[in-house]
C-alpha positions in Angstrom: -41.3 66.5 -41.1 -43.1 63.6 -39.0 -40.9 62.7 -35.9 -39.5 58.6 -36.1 -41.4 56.2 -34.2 -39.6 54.6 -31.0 -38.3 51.0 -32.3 -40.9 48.5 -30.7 -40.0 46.2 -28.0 -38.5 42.6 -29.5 -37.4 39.2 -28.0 -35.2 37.1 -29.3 -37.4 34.9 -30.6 -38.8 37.5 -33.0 -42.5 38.1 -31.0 -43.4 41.7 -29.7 -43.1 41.9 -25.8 -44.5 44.6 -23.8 -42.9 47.6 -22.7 -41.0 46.9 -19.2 -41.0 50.7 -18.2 -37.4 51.3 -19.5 -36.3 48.7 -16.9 -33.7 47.5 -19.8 -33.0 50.6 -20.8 -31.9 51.8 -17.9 -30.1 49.2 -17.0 -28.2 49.5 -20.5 -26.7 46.7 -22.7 -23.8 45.9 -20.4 -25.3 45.7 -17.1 -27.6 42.7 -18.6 -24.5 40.7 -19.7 -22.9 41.6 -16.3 -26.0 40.0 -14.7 -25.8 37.1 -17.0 -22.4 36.6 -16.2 -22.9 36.8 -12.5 -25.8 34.4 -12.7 -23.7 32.1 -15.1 -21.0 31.6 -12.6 -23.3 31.4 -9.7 -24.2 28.2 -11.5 -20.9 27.4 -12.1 -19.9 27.6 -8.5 -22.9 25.8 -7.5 -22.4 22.6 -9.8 -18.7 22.7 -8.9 -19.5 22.5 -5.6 -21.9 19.4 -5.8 -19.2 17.5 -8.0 -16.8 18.0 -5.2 -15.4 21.6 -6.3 -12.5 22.4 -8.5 -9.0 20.4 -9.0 -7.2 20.2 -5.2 -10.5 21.1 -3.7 -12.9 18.9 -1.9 -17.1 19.8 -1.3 -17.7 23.5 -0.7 -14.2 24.8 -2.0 -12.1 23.1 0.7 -8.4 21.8 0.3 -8.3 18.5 0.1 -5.2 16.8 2.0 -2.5 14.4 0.6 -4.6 11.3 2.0 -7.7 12.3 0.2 -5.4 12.7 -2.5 -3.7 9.6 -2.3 -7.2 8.1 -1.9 -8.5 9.4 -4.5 -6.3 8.0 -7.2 -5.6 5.0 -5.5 -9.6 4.5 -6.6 -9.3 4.9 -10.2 -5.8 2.6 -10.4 -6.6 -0.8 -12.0 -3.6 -1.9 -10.1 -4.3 -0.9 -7.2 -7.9 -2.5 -7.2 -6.6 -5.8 -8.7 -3.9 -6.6 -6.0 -6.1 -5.2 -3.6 -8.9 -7.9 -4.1 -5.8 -10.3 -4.4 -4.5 -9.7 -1.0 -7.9 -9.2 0.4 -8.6 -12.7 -0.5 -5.1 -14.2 0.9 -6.0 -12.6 4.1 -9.4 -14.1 4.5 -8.1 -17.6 3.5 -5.6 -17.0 5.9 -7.7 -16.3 9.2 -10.3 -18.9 7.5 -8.7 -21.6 4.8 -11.4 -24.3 6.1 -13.7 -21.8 3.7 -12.5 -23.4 0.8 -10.2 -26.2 1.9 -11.9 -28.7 4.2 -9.2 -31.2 4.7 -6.1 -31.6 7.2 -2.8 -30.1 5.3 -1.2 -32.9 8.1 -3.4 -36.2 6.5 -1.3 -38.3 4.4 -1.9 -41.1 2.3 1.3 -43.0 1.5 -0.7 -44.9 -1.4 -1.8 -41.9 -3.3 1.9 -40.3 -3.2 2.8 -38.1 -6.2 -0.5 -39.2 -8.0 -2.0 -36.5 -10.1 -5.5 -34.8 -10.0 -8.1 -36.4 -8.8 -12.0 -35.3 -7.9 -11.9 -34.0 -5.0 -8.3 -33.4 -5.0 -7.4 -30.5 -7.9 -3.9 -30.1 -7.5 -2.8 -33.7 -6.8 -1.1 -35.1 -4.3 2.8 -34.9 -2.7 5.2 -36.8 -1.8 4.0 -38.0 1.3 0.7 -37.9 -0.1 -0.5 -35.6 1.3 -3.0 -33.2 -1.1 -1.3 -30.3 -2.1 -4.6 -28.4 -2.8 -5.0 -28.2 1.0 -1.3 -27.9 1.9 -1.3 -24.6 -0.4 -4.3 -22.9 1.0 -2.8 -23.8 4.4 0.4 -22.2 3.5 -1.2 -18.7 2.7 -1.6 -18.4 6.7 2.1 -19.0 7.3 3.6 -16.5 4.9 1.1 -14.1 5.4 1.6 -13.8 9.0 5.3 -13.8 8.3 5.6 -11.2 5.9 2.7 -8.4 7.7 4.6 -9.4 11.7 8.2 -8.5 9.8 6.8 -5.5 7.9 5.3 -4.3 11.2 8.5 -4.6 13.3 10.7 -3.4 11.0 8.6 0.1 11.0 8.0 0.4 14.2 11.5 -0.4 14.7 13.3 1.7 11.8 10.4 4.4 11.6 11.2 5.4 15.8 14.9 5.1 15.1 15.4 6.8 12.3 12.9 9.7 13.3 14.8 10.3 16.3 18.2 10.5 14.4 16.7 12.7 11.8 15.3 14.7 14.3 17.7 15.6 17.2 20.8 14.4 15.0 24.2 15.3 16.8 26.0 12.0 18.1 22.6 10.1 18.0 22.3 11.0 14.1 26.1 10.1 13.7 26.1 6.4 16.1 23.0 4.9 14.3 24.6 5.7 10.7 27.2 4.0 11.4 25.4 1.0 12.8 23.1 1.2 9.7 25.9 1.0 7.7 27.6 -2.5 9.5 24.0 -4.0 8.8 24.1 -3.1 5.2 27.5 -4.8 5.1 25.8 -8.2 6.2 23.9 -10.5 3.3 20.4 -11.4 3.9 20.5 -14.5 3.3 24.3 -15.9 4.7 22.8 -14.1 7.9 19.9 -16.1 8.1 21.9 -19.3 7.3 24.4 -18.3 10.1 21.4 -17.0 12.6 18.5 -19.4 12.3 21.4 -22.5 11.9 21.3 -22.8 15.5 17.3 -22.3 16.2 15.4 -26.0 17.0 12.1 -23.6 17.2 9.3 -24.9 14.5 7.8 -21.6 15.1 7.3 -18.3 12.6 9.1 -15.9 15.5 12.5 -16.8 14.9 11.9 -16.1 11.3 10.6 -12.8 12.3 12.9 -11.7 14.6 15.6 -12.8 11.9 13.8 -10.2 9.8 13.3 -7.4 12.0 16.7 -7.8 12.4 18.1 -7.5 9.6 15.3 -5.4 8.0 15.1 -2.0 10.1 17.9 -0.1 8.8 16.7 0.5 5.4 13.3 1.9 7.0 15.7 3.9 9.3 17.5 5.2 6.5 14.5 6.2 4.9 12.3 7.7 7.8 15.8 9.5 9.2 15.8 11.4 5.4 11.9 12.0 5.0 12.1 13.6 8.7 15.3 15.7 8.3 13.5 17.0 4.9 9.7 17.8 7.3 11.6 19.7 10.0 12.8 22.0 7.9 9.6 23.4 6.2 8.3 27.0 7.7 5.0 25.6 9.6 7.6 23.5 11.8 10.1 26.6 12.5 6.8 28.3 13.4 5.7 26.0 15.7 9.5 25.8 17.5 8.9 29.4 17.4 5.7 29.6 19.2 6.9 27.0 21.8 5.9 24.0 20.9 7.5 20.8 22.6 9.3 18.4 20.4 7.2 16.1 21.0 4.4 17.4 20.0 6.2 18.8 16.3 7.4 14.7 16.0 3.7 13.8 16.8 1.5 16.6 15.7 3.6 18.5 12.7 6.6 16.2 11.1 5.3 12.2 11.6 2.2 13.2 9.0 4.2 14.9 6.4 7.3 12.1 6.5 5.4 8.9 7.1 4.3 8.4 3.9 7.8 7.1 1.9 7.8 4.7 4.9 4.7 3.1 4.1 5.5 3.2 0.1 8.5 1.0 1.2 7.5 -1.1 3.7 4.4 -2.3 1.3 6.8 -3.5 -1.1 9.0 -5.0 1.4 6.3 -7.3 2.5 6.4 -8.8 -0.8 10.4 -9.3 -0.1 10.1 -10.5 3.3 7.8 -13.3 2.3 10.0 -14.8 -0.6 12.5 -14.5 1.7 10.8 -16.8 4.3 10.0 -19.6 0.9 13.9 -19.1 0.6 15.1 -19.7 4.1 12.9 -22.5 4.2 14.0 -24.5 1.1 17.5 -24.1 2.6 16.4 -25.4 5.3 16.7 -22.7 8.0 13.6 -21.5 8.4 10.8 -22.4 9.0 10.6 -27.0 9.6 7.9 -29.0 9.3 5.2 -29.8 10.8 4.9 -26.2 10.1 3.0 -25.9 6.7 4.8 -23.1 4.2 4.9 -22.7 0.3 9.1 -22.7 0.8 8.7 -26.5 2.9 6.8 -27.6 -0.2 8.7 -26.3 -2.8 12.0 -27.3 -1.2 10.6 -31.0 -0.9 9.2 -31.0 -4.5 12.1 -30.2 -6.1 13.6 -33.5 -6.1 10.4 -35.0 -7.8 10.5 -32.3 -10.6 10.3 -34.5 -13.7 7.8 -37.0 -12.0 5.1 -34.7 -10.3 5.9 -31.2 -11.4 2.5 -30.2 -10.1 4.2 -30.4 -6.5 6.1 -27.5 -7.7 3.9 -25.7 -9.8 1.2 -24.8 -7.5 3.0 -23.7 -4.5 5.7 -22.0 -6.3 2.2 -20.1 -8.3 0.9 -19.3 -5.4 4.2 -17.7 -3.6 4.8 -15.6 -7.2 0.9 -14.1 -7.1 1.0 -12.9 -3.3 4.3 -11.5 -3.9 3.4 -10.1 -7.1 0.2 -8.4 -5.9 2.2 -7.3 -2.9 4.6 -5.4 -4.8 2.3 -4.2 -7.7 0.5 -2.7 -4.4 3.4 -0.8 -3.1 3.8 0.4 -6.5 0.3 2.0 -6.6 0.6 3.7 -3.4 4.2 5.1 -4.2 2.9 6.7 -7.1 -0.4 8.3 -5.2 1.7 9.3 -2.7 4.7 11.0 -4.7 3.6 15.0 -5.3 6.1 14.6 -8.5 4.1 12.4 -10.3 0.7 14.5 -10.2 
């Protein structure tokens, strides 16, 4: 009986190929699909690693940090990217506002006063006459610089003292909780009545220092929690342990894991702290003229109300947009920053 002929070599696409010298063979069925395998997630690796790696990892595999996280989604927020243009462009117009307003917020005109739009003049004229087009672009320089001096203060201030409670706690922890807590008890605004009553200054600083004053122990609060909750995590026990110095665990180990709730804050409270400039100057206690600010302008259009509403309407505009895109801001960051929300 005639012996069966070996089975002749095939490739998948149906065509004879020549004989490898058993090459296949010996490697057997399953070491080629290990070898695909392997070389399949060599690929894999490869194109993960020029799309920046897999989820949490940065190029070539690495961890990526909280910032780069934070920065990361803070890139594909719509929010984020709208009220950042927004207060990109109130900055600018506030170091520069003769880049798109070329006349004097102090030139009057007593003839043109409360007159409409006019070329030349969009938004119309006061009641001094002076053009409220220019008074408003002017007036982005005043708040601005307000509310970034008052959020810087109050950090600095609130962020060292807090830290330091939070930190050492004992009677330190125990004396500045209950100052905190007589701070709370005053109101914001019958403070700054009572305070800035009795200041002749035409200046932003006693606005500021009002502020500051007033402002820190909510940032203390906070930055006294956020650093209680970093010193107790194990890679700060194991640098106490290997003998590090306390300042160098404040500087080095807990002030980069329990900064970020203070910034989430104090970027919304810049928002606060420059409404609450417009609203101690309408009253009347903050800032006074010659001084150009959205509140001076809104406090002296609101007698003309019914006769020239567009006194009122485009610095009151203005004042809701900057502290709109301020706090829509602080929102975005909050949520890149918060681990519970990923």
């Amino acid at each position: 009986m005639p012996e069966p002929e070996p089975p002749e070599p095939y490739s998948s696409g149906g065509g004879l190929v020549p004989d490898d010298g058993g090459a296949i063979a010996a490697t057997g069925a399953g070491g080629a699909m290990d070898l695909a395998t392997s070389e399949g997630a060599t690929l894999e690796q490869r194109s993960s690693a020029a799309a920046g790696g897999p989820q949490g990892t940065g190029p070539a595999g690495k961890p990526r940090s909280l910032w780069s996280d934070a920065w990361r989604d803070l890139r594909r927020n719509p929010i984020f990217i709208i009220s950042g243009l927004v207060i990109v462009f109130l900055v600018i117009i506030s170091i520069w506002p003769s880049l798109i307003a070329s006349g004097n917020p102090l030139s009057c005109n007593l003839a043109k006063a409360q007159e409409s739009s006019q070329p030349g003049h969009p938004f119309g004229f006061d009641g001094q006459g002076c053009d409220v087009y220019t008074r408003t672009v002017y007036g982005a320089r005043t708040s601005v610089t307000v509310g970034v001096c008052a959020t810087v203060g109050v950090a600095l201030l609130g962020s060292v003292l807090g830290g330091l409670a939070g930190f050492f706690g004992g009677a330190w922890d125990a004396i500045l909780s209950r100052v905190t807590d007589v701070f709370f008890a005053i109101p914001v605004v019958l403070g700054g009545l009572v305070l800035l009553s009795v200041v002749t200054s035409s200046t932003v600083w006693p606005v500021i220092g009002f502020m500051v004053l007033l402002g820190w122990p909510q940032l203390s609060r906070i930055a006294r929690g956020s650093v209680i909750t970093a010193k107790q995590n194990d890679y700060v026990q194991a640098a106490r342990a290997l003998g590090a110095s306390n300042s160098r665990m404040m500087l080095r180990h807990i002030l980069p894991n329990a900064i970020a709730p203070v910034i989430v804050v104090a970027t919304i409270a810049l928002g606060t702290y420059i409404s609450l400039e417009a609203t101690l100057s309408y009253l009347g206690v903050g800032l006074k003229p010659p001084t150009v600010s959205w509140g001076i302008d809104i406090s002296a259009a609101s007698q003309y109300i019914r006769n020239a509403p567009h006194m009122l309407l485009w610095p009151a505009g203005a004042l809701a947009i900057t502290v709109l895109a301020f706090i829509m801001l602080g929102d975005a960051v909050r949520d890149a920053l918060d681990p519970k929300l990923r």
